[in-house]
N, C-alpha and C positions, 0 to 999 in steps of 0.2 A: 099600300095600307090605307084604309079608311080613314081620317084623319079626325072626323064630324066625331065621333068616341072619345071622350073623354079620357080614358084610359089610353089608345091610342096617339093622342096629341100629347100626352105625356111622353110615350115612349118613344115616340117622332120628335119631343125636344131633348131627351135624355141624348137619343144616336147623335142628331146636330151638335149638340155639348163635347159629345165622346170626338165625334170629330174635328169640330173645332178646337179641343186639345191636344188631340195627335198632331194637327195640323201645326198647332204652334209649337209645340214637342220639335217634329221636324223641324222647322224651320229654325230653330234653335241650337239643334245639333249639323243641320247642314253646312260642311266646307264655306265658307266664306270665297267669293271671286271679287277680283278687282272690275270697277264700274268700267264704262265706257266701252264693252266688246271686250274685256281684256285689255285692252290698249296700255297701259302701264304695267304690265305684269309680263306682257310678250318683249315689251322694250325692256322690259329688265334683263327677260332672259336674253335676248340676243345681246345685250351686254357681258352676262354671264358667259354664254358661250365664244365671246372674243377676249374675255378676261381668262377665263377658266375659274376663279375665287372673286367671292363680292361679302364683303363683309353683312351682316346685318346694319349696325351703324359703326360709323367710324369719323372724327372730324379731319380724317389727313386720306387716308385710302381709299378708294371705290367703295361707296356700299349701298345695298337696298334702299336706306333711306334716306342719302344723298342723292339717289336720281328720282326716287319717287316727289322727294320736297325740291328738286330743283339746286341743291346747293346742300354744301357740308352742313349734319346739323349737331348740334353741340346740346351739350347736356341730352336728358331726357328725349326721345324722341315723341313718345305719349304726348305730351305736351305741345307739342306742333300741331299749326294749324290743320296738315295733313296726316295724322297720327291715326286716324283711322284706316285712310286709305294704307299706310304704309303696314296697318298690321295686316288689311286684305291681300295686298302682296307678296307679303311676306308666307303668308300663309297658303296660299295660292303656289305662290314658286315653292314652299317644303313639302307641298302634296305632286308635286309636277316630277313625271318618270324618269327626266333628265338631271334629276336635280339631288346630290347627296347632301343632307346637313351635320355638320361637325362643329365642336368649338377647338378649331385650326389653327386660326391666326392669330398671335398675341392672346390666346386662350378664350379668343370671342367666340359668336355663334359665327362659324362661313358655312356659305351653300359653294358645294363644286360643282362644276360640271360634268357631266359623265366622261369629256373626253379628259380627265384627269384623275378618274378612278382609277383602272391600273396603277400608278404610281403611287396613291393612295394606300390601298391595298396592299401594295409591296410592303410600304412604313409599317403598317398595323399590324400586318402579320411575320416580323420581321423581330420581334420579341427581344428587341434589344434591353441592356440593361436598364437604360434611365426610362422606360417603359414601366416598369416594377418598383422602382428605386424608389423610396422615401414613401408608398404607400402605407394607408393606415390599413389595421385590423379589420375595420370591417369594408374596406375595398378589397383585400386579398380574399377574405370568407366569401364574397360574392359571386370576386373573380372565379375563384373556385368551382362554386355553384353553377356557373353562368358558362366555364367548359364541359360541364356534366351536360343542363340539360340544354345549352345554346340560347336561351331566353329566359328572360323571368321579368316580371312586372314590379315596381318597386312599393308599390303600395298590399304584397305580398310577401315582402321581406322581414322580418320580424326586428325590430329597433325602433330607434328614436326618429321619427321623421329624417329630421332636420340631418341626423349623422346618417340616415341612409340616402339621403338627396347628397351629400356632403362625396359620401364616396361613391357615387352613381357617375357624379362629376370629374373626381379626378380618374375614373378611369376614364371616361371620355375623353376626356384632356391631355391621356396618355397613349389615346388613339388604340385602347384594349378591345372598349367596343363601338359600340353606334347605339344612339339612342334618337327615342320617338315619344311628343307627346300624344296621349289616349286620352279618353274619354272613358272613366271605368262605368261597369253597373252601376252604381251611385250619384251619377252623373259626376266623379268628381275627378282629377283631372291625376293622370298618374306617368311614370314613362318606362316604355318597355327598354327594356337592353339585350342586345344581342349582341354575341361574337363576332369576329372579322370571318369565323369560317362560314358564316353564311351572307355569301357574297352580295354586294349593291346592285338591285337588280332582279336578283332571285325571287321567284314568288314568296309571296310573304304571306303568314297565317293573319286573318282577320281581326283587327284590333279589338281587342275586349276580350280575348280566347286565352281561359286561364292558364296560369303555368301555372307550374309545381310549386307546393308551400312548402317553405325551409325556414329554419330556424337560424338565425346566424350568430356567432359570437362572436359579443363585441365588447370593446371595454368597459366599465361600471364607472 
């Protein structure tokens, strides 16, 4: 393109604009990697895969953010000097194919390793009572949902924020499903839940791919 046109210099700064926004668009929504080659994010996992479980933080048990900061860290981990590095990590090992995340232990966030899936699996899909026991209204209403269509996005569930994060969690926590933070259309940040019957492992539909809209009831 002729650029000496005035009209043309316009539309050769417009594309540069368009690009320069895609570009920082990307680089905004791109995965985050730990610096150095990976070099903290591989030590982690070969930790992981001699552990089999690493907590996220923890100030008494193995976790991500203990070996990333070098020593148990207490309170807040944000707030460390390494708190960056330790969310790259952290985030780096939950997109890593080896790697399942649950909140497992003492109800925290744990990454497993693959070689302790099967046994995983066995618990979750093993539908014991204290499994079901004490859940609320609208964790049951979802669970519901969530054996029909296998998935659902929680910022597609019709309720109170707060009470659909609330029971998104304890079924997590009851090892019902598995869950993944997304990035929705909106840029804004949502998490999918899936059943135990589709296995750790299995290809997975591309994050942002709508599920089915439902209504749920739930208490007033």
């Amino acid at each position: 393109m002729d650029s000496s046109f005035p009209e043309n210099r316009a539309m050769t700064s417009r594309s540069v604009g368009r690009a320069n926004r895609r570009a920082t668009r990307d680089a905004a929504t791109r995965p985050s990697v730990p610096s150095g080659k990976y070099a903290d994010g591989e030590r982690v996992l070969r930790a992981l895969a001699r552990q089999g479980l690493l907590l996220l933080q923890d100030p008494r048990l193995p976790s991500v953010a203990g070996l990333v900061a070098g020593g148990p860290v207490h309170g807040s981990w944000w707030g460390h000097p390494k708190g960056q590095q330790i969310f790259r990590v952290s985030e780096w090992l939950a997109d890593h194919p080896e790697v399942l995340v649950n909140r497992l232990v003492s109800r925290k966030v744990t990454y497993v390793h693959r070689r302790l899936w099967p046994a995983i699996l066995a618990v979750a899909r093993a539908r014991e009572p204290w499994q079901t026991r004490g859940l609320s209204r609208m964790a049951r209403a979802i669970l519901t949902r969530l054996r029909r269509f296998g998935r659902l996005r929680t910022d597609r569930i019709a309720g109170p924020a707060r009470r659909v994060s609330g029971a998104a969690r304890e079924l997590e926590e009851s090892l019902l499903v598995h869950t993944e933070w997304i990035h929705t259309e909106r840029g804004a940040h949502a998490r999918m839940l899936e059943t135990c019957s589709e296995r750790p492992g299995a290809p997975r539909r591309r994050p942002g791919t709508p599920s089915p809209r439902w209504s749920a009831s739930w208490p007033g």
